[in-house]
PDB file of N, H, CA, C and O in Angstrom:
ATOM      1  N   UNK A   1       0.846  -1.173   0.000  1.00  0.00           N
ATOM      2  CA  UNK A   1       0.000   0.000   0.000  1.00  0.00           C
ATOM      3  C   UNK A   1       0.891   1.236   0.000  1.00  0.00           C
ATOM      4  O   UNK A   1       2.070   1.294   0.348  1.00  0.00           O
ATOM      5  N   UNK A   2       0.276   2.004  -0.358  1.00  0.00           N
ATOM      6  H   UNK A   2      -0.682   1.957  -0.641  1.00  0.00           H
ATOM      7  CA  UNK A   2       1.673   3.501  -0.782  1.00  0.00           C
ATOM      8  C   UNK A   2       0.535   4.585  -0.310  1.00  0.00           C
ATOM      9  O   UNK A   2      -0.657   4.666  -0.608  1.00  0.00           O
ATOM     10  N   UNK A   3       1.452   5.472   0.631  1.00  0.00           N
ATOM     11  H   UNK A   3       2.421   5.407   0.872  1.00  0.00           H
ATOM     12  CA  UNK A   3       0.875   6.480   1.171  1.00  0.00           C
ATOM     13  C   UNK A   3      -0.574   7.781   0.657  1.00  0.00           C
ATOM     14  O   UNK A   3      -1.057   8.664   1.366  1.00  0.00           O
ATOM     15  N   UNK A   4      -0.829   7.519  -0.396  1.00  0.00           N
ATOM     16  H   UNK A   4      -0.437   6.802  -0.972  1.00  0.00           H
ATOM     17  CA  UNK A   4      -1.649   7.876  -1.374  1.00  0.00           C
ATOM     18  C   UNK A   4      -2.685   7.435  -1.113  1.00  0.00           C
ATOM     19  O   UNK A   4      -3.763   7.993  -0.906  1.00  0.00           O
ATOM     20  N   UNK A   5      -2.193   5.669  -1.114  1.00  0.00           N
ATOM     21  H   UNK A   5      -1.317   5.217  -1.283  1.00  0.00           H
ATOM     22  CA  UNK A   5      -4.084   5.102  -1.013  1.00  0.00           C
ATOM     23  C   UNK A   5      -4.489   4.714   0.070  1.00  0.00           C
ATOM     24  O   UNK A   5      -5.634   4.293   0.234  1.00  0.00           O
ATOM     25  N   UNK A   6      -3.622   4.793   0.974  1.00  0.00           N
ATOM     26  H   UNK A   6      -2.692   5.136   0.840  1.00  0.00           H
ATOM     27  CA  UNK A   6      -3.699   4.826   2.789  1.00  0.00           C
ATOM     28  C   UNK A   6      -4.291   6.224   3.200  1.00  0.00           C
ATOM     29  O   UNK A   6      -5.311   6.179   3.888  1.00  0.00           O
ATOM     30  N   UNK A   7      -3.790   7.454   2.872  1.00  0.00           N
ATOM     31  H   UNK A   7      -2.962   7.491   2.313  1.00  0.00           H
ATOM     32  CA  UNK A   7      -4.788   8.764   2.670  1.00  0.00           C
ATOM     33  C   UNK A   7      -6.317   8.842   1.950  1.00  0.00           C
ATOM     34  O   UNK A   7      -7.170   9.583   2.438  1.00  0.00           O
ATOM     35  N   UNK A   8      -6.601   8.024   0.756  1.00  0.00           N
ATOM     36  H   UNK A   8      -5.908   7.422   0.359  1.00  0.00           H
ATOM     37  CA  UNK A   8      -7.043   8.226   0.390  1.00  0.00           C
ATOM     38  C   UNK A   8      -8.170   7.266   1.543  1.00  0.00           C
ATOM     39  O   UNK A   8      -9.071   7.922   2.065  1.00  0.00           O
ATOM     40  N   UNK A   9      -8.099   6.203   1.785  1.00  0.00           N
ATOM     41  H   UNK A   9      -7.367   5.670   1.361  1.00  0.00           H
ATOM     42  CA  UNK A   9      -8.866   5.356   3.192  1.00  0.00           C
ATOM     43  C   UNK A   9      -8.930   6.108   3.728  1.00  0.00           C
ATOM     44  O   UNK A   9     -10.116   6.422   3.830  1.00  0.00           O
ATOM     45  N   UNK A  10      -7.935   7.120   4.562  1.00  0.00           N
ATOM     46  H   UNK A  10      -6.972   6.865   4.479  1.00  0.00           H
ATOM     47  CA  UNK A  10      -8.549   7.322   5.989  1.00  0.00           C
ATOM     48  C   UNK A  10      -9.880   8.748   5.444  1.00  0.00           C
ATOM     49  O   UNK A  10     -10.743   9.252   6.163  1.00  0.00           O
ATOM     50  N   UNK A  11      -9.668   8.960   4.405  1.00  0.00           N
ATOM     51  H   UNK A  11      -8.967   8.550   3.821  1.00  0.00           H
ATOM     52  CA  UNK A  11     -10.801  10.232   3.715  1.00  0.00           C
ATOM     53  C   UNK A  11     -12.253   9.294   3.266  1.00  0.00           C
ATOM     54  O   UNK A  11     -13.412   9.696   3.367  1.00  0.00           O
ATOM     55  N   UNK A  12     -11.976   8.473   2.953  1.00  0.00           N
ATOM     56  H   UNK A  12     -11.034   8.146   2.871  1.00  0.00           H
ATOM     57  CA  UNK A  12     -13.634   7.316   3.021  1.00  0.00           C
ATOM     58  C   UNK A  12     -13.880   7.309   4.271  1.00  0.00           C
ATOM     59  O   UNK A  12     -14.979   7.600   4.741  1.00  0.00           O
ATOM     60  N   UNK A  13     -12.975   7.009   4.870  1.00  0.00           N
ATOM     61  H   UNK A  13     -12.082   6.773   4.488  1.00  0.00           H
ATOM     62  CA  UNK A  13     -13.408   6.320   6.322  1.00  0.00           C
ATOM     63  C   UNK A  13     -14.241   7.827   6.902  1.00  0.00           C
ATOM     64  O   UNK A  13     -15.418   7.899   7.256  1.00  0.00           O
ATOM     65  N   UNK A  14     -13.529   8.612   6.877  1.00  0.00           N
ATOM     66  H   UNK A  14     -12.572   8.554   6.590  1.00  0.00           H
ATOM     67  CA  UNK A  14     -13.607   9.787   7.545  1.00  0.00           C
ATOM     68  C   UNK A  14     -15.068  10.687   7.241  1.00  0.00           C
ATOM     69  O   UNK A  14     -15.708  11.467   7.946  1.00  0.00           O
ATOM     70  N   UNK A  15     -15.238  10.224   5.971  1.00  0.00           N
ATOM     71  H   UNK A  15     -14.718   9.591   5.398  1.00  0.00           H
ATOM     72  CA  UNK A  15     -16.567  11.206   5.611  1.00  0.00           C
ATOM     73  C   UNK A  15     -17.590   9.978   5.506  1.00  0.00           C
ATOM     74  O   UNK A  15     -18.324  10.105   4.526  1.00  0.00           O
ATOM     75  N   UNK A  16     -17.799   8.982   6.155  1.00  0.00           N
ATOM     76  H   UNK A  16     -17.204   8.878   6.952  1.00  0.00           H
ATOM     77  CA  UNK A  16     -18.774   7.866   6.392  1.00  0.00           C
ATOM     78  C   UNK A  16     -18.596   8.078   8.164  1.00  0.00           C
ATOM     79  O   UNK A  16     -19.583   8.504   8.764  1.00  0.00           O
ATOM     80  N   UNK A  17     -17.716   7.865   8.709  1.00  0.00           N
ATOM     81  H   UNK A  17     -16.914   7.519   8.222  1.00  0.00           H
ATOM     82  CA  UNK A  17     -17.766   7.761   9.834  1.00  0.00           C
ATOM     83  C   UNK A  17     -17.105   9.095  11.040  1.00  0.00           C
ATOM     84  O   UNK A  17     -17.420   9.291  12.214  1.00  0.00           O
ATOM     85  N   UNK A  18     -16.379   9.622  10.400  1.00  0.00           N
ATOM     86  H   UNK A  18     -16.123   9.463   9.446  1.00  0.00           H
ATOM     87  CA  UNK A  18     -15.729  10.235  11.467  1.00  0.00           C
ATOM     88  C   UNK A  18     -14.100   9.793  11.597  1.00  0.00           C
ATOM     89  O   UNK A  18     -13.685   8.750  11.092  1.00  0.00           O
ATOM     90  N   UNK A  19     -13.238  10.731  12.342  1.00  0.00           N
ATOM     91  H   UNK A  19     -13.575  11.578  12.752  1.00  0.00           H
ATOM     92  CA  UNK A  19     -12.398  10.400  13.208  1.00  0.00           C
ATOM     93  C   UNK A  19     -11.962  10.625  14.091  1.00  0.00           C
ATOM     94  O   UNK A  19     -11.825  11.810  14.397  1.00  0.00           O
ATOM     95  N   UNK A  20     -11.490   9.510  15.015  1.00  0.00           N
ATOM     96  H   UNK A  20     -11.602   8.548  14.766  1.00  0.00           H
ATOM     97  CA  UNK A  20     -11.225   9.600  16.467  1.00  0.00           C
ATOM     98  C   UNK A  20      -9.565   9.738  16.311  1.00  0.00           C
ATOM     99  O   UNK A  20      -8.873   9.710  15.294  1.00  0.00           O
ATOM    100  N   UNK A  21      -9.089   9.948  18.143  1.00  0.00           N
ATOM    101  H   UNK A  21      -9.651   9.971  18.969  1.00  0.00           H
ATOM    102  CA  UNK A  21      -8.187  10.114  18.020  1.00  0.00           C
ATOM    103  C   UNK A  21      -7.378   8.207  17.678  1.00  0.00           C
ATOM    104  O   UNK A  21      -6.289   7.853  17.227  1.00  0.00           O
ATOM    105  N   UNK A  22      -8.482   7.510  18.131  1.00  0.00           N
ATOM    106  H   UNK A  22      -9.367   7.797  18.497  1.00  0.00           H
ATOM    107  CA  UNK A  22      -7.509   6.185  17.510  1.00  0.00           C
ATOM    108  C   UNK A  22      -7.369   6.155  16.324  1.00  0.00           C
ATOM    109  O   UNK A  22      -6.268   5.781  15.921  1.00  0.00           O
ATOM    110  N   UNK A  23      -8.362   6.511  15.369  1.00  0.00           N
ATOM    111  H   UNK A  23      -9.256   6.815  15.696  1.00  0.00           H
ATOM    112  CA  UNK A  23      -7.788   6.329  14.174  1.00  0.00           C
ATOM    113  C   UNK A  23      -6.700   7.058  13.714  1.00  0.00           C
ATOM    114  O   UNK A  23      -5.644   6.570  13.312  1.00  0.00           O
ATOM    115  N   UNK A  24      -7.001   8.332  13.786  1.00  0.00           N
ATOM    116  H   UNK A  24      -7.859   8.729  14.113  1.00  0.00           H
ATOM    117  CA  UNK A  24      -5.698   9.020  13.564  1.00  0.00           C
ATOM    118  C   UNK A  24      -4.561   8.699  14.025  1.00  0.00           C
ATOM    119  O   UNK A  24      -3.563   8.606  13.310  1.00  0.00           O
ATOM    120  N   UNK A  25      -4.570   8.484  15.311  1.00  0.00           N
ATOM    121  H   UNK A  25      -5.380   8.559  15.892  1.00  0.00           H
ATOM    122  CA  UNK A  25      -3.166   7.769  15.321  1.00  0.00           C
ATOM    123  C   UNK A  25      -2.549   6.225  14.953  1.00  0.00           C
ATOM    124  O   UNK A  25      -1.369   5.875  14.962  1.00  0.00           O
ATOM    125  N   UNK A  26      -3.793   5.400  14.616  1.00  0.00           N
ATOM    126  H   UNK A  26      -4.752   5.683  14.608  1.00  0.00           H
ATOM    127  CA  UNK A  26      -3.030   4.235  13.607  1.00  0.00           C
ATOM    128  C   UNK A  26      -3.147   5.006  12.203  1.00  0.00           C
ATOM    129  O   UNK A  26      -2.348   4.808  11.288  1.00  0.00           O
ATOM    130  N   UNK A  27      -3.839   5.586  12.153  1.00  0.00           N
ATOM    131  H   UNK A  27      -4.488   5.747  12.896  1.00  0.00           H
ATOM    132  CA  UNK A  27      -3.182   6.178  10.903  1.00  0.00           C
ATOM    133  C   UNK A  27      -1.938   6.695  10.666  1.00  0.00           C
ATOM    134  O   UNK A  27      -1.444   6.318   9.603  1.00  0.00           O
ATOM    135  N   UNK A  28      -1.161   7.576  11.446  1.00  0.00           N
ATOM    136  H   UNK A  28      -1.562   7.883  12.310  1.00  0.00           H
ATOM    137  CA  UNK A  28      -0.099   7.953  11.734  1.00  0.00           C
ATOM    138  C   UNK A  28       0.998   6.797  11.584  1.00  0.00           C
ATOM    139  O   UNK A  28       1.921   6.689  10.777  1.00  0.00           O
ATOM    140  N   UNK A  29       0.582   5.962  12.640  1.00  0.00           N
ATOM    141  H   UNK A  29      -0.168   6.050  13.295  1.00  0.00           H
ATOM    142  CA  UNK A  29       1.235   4.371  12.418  1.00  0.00           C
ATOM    143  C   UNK A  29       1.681   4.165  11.427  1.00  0.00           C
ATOM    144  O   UNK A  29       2.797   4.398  10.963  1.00  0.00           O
ATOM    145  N   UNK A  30       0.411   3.490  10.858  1.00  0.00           N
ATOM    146  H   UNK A  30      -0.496   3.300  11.236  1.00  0.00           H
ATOM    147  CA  UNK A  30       0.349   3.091   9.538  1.00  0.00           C
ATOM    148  C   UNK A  30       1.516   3.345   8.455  1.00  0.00           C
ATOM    149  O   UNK A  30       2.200   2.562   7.796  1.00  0.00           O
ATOM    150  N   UNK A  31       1.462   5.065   8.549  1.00  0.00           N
ATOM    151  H   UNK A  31       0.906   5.701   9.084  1.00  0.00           H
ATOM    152  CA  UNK A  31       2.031   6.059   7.740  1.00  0.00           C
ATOM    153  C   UNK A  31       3.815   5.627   8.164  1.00  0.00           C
ATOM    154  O   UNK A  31       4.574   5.430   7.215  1.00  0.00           O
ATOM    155  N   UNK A  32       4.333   5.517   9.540  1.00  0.00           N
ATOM    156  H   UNK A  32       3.715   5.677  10.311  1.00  0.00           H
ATOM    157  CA  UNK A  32       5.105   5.658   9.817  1.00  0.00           C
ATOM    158  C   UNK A  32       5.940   4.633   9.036  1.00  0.00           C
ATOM    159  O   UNK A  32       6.875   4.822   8.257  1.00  0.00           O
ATOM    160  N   UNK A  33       5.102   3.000   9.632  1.00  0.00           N
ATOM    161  H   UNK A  33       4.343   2.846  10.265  1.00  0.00           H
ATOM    162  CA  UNK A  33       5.417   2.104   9.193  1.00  0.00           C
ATOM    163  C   UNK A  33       5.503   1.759   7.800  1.00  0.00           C
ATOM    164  O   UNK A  33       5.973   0.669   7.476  1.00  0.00           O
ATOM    165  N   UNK A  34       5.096   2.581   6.950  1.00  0.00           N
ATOM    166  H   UNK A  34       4.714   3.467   7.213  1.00  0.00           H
ATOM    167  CA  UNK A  34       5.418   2.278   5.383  1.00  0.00           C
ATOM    168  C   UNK A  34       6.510   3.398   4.774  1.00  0.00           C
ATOM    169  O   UNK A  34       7.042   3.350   3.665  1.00  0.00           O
ATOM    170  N   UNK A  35       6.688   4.387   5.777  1.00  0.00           N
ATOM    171  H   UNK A  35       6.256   4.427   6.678  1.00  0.00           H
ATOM    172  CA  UNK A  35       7.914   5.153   5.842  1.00  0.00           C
ATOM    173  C   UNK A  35       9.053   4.329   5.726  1.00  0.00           C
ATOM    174  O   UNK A  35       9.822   4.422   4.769  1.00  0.00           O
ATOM    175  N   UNK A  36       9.196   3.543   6.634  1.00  0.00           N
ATOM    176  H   UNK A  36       8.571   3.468   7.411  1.00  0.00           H
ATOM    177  CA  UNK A  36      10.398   2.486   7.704  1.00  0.00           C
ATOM    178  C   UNK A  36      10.551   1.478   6.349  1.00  0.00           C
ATOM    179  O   UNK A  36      11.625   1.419   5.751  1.00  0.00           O
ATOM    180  N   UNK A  37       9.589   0.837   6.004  1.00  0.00           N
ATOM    181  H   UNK A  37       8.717   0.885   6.490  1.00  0.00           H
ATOM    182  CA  UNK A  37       9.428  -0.404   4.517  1.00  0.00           C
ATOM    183  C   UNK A  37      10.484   0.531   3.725  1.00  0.00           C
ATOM    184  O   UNK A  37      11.673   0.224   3.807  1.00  0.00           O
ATOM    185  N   UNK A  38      10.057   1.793   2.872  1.00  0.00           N
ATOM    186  H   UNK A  38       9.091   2.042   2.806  1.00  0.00           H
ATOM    187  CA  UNK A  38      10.557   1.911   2.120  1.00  0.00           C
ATOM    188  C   UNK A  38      11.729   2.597   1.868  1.00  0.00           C
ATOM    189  O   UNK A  38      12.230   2.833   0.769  1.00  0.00           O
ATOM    190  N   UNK A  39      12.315   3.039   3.468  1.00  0.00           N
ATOM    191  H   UNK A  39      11.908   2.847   4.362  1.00  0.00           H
ATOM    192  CA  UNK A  39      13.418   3.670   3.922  1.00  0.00           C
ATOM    193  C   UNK A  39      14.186   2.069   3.496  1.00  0.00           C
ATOM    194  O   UNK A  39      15.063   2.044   2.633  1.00  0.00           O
ATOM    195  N   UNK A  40      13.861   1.149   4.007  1.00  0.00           N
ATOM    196  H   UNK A  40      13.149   1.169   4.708  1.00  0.00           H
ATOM    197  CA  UNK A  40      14.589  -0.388   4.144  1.00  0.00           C
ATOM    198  C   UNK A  40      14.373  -1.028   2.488  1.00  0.00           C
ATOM    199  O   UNK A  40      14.765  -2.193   2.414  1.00  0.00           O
ATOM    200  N   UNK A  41      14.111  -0.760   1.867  1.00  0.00           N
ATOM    201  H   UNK A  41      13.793   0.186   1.927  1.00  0.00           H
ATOM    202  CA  UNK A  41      14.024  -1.133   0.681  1.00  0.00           C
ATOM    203  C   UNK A  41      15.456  -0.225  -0.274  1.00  0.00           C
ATOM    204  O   UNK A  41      16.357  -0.620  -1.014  1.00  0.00           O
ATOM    205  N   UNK A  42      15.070   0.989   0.194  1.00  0.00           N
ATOM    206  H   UNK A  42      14.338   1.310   0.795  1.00  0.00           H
ATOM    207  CA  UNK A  42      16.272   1.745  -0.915  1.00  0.00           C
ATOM    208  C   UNK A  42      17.434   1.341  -0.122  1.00  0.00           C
ATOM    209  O   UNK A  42      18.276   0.779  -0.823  1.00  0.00           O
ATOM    210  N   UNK A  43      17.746   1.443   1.087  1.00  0.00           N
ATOM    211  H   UNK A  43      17.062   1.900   1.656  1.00  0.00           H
ATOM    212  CA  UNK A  43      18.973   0.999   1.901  1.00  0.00           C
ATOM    213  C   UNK A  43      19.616  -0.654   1.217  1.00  0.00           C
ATOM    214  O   UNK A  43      20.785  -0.824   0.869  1.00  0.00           O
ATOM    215  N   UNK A  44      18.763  -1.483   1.171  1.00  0.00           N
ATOM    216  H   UNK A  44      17.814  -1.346   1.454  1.00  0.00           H
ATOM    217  CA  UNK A  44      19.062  -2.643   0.442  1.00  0.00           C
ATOM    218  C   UNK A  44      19.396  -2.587  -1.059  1.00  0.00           C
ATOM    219  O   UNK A  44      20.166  -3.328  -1.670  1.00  0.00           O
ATOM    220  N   UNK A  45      18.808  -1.762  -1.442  1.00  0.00           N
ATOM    221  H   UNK A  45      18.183  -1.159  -0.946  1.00  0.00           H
ATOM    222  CA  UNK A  45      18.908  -1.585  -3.192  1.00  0.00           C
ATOM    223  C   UNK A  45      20.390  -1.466  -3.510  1.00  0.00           C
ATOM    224  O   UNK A  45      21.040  -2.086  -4.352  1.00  0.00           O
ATOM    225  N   UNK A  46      20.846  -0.368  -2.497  1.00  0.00           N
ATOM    226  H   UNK A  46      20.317   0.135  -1.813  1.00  0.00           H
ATOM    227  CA  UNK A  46      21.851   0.346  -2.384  1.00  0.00           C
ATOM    228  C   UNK A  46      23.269  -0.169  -2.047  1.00  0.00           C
ATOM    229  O   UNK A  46      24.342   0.324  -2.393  1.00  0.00           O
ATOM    230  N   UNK A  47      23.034  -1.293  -1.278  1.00  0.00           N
ATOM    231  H   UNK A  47      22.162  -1.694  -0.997  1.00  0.00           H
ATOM    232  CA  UNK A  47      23.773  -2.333  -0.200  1.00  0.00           C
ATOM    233  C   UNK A  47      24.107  -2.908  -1.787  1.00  0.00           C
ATOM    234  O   UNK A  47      24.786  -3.922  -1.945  1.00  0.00           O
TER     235      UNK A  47
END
């Protein structure tokens, strides 16, 4: 999943339901953790 269509979820989610502060912050998560993937992907490319 690429940060685009993980934004683009939490904006469905958001105008059907709302958001709390949990979501937002697994959203944040979320976000972080596909940061970290693709920080570790170019580091290997690179290796």
């Amino acid at each position: 999943m690429t940060e685009k269509k993980l934004y683009d979820r939490l904006m469905l989610y958001k105008s059907k339901h709302g958001v709390t502060q949990e979501i937002k912050q697994n959203y944040l998560w979320a976000l972080e953790t596909l940061q970290k993937k693709n920080l570790l992907k170019e580091i290997n490319k690179t290796s």
